[in-house]
C-alpha beads as a LAMMPS data file, in Angstrom:
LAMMPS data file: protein, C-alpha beads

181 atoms
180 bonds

1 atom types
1 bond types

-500.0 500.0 xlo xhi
-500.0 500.0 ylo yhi
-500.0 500.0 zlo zhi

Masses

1 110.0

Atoms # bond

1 1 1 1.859 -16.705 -0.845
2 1 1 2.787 -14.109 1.621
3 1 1 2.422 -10.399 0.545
4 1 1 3.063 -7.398 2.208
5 1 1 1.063 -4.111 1.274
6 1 1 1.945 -0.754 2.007
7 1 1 0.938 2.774 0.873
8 1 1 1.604 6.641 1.097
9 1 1 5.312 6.822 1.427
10 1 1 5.151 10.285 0.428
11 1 1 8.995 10.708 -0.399
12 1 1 10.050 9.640 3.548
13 1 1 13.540 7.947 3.183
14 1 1 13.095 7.604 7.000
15 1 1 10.363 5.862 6.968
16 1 1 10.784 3.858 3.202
17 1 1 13.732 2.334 5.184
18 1 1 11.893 1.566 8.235
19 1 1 9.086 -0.402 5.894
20 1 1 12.224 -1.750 3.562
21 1 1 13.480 -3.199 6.800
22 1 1 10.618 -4.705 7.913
23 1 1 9.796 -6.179 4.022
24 1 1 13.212 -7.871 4.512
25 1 1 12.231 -9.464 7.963
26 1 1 8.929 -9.945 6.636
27 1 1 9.911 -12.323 4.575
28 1 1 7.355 -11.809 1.884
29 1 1 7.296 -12.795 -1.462
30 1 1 6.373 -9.421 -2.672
31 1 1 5.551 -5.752 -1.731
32 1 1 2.231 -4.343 -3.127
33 1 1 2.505 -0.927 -3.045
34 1 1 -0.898 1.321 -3.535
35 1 1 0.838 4.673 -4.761
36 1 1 2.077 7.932 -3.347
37 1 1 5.610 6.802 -3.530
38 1 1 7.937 9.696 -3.947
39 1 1 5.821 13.153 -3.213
40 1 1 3.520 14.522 -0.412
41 1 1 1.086 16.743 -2.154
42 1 1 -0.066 20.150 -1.161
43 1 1 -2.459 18.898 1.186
44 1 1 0.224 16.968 3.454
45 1 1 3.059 18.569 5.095
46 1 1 6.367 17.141 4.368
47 1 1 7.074 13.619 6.180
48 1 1 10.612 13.034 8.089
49 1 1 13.121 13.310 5.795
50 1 1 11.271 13.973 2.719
51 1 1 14.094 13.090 0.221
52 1 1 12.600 11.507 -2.998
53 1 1 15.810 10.467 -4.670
54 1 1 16.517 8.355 -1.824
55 1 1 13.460 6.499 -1.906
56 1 1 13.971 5.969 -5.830
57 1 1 17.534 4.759 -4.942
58 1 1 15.677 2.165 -2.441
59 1 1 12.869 1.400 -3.879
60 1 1 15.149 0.416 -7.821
61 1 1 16.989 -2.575 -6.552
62 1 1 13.708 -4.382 -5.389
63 1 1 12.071 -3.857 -8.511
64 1 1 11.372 -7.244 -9.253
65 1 1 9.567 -7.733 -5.685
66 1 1 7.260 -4.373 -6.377
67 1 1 3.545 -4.245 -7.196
68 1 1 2.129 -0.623 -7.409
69 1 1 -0.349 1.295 -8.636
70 1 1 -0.442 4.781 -9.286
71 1 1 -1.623 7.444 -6.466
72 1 1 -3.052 10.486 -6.967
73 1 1 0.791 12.081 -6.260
74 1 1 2.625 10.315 -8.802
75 1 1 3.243 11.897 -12.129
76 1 1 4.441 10.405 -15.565
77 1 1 7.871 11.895 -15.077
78 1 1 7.883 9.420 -11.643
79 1 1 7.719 6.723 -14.069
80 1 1 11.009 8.047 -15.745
81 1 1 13.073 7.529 -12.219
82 1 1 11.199 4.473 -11.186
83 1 1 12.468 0.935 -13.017
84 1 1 9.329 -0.858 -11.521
85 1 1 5.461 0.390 -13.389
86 1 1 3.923 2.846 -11.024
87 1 1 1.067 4.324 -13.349
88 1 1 -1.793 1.657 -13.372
89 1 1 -5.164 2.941 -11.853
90 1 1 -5.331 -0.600 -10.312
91 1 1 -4.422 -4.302 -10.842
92 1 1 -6.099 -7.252 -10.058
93 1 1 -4.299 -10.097 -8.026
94 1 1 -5.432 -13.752 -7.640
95 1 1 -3.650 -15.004 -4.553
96 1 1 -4.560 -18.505 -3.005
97 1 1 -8.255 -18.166 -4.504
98 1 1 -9.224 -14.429 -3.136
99 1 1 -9.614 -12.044 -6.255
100 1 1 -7.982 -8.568 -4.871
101 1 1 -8.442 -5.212 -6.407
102 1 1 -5.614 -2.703 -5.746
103 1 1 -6.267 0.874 -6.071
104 1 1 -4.872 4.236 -4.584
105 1 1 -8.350 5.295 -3.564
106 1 1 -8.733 8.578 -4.914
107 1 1 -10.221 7.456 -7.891
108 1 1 -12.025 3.982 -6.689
109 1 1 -12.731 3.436 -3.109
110 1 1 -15.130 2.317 -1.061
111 1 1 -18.089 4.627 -2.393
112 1 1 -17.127 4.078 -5.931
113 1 1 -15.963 0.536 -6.249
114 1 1 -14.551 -0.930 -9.472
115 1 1 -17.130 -3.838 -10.933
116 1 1 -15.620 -6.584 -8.748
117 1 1 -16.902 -10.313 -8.239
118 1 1 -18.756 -11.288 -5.384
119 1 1 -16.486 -11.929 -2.571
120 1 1 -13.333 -10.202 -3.459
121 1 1 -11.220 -7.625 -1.598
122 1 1 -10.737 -4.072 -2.505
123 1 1 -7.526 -2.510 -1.038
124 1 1 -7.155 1.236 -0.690
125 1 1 -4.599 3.389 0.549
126 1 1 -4.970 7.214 0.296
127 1 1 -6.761 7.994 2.717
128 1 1 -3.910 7.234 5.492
129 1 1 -6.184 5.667 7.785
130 1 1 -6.318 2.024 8.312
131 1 1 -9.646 0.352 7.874
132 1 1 -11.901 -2.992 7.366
133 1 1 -15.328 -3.148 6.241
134 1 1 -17.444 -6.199 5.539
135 1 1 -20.104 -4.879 2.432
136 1 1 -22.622 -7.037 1.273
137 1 1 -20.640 -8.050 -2.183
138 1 1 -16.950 -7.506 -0.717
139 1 1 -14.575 -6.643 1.547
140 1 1 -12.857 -3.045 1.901
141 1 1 -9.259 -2.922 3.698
142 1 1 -6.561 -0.030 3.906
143 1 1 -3.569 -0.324 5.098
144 1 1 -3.029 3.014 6.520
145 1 1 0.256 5.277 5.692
146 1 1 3.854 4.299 6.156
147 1 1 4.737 7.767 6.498
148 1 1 2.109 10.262 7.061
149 1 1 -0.677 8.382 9.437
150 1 1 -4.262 10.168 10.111
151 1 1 -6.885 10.004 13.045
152 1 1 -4.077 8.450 15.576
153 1 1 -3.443 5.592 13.519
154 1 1 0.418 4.095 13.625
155 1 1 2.796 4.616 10.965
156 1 1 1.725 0.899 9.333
157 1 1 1.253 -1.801 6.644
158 1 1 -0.181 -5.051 6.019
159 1 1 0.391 -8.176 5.751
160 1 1 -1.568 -11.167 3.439
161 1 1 -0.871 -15.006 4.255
162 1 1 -3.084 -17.892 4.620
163 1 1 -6.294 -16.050 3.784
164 1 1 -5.299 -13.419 6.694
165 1 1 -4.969 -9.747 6.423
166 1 1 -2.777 -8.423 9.601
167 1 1 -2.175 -4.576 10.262
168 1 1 0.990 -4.046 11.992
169 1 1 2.746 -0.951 12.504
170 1 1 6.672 -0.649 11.614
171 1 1 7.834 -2.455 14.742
172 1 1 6.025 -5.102 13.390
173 1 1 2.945 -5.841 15.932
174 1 1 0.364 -6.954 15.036
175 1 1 -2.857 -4.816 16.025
176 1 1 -5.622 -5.924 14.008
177 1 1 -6.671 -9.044 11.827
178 1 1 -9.172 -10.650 9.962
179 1 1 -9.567 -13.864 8.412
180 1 1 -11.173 -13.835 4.398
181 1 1 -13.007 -16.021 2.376

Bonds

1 1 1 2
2 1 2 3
3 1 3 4
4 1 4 5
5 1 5 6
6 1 6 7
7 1 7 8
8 1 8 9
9 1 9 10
10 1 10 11
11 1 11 12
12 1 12 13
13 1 13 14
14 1 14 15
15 1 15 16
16 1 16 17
17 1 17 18
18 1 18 19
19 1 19 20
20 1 20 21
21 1 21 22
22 1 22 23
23 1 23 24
24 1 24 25
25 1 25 26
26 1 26 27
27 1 27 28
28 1 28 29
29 1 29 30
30 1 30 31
31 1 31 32
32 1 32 33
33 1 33 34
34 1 34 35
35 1 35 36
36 1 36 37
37 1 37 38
38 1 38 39
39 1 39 40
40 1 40 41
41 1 41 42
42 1 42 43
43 1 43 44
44 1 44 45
45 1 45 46
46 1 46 47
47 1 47 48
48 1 48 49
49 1 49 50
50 1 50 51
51 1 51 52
52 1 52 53
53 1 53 54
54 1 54 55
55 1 55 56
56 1 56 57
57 1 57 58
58 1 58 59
59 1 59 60
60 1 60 61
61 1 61 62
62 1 62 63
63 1 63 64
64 1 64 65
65 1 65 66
66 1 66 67
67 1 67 68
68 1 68 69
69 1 69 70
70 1 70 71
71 1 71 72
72 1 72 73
73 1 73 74
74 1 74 75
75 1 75 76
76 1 76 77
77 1 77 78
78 1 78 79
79 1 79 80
80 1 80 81
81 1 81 82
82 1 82 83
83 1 83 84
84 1 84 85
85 1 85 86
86 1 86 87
87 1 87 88
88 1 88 89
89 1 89 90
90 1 90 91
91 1 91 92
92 1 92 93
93 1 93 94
94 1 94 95
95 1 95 96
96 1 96 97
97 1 97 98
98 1 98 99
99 1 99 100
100 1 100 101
101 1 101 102
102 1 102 103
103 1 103 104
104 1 104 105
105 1 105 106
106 1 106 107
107 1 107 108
108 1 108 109
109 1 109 110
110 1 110 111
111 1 111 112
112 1 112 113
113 1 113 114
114 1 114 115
115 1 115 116
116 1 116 117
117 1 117 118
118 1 118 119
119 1 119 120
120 1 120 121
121 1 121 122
122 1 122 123
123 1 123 124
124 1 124 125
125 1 125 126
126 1 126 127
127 1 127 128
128 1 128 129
129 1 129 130
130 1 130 131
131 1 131 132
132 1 132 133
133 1 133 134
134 1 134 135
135 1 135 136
136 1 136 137
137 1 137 138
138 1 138 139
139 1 139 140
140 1 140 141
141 1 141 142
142 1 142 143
143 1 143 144
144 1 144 145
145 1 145 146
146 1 146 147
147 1 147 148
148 1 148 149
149 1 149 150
150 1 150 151
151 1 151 152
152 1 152 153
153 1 153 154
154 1 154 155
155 1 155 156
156 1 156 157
157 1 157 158
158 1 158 159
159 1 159 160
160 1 160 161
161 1 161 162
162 1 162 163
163 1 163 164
164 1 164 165
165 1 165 166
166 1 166 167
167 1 167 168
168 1 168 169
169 1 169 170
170 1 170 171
171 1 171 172
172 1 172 173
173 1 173 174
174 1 174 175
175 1 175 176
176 1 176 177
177 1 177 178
178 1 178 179
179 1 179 180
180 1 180 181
């Protein structure tokens, strides 16, 4: 099964379109998003075109292709505007025999991991900066921010098939992989 993960939109309708777009050419079977969907939080300035209703009016019509767990910006009243869940610390995803723990980060993250099996993967956004570690019981990714990059990192996502995790930015190159299992 293909799936696509993204995270920190951060209320961008410029950039929810962009990663909309590339879903579409993508051609995934679903979108895995790891929270911070419709606000930017007082630490972050405000991403291009910071328009949350237009994300919502996006986001609605996909909702049966949408995965998500809740970041540390959404809210309970998000849930009220959103048709698709959005308030789950984390879910757990079995996908052609990998075990994969989504979280937003801010709660568990690579220094405080959820009880996992041996061998799975642990996806993170949150901290907008795209990473891979190897640790001696699993393996950490992030898929950077869609919106609101850090530490010169592209505006990005990634992208699951085969047992492959890609990072790509929104043109859709790929700039880093790694094979799991």
């Amino acid at each position: 099964m293909k799936l696509m993960i993204a995270s920190d939109i951060h209320g961008s309708a410029y950039y929810c379109e962009k990663l909309l777009s590339v879903f579409e050419r993508e051609q995934a079977k679903k979108l895995l998003l790891l929270g911070d969907i419709l606000y930017h939080g007082p630490r972050n300035d405000l991403p291009r075109d910071y328009a949350p209703k237009k994300v919502i009016a996006m986001l609605n019509p996909l909702k049966d292709k949408l995965l998500c767990v809740r970041g540390n910006c959404e809210a309970d009243v998000d849930q009220m505007v959103l048709e698709f869940p959005v308030l789950a610390e984390y879910a757990v995803l079995f996908v052609d025999g990998i075990t994969i723990y989504a979280t937003h980060g801010h709660v568990y993250n690579e220094k405080n991991p959820l009880p996992m099996e041996k061998g799975a993967v642990l996806l993170n956004g949150h901290t907008h900066v795209p990473k891979y570690v190897e640790h001696e019981d699993y393996v950490y990714m992030n898929p950077g921010s869609v919106s609101i990059p850090k530490e010169g990192s592209s505006h990005g996502y990634m992208v699951y098939e085969d047992g492959v995790f890609s990072w790509k930015n929104l043109d859709g190159e790929v700039y880093d992989e790694h094979k799991v299992r």
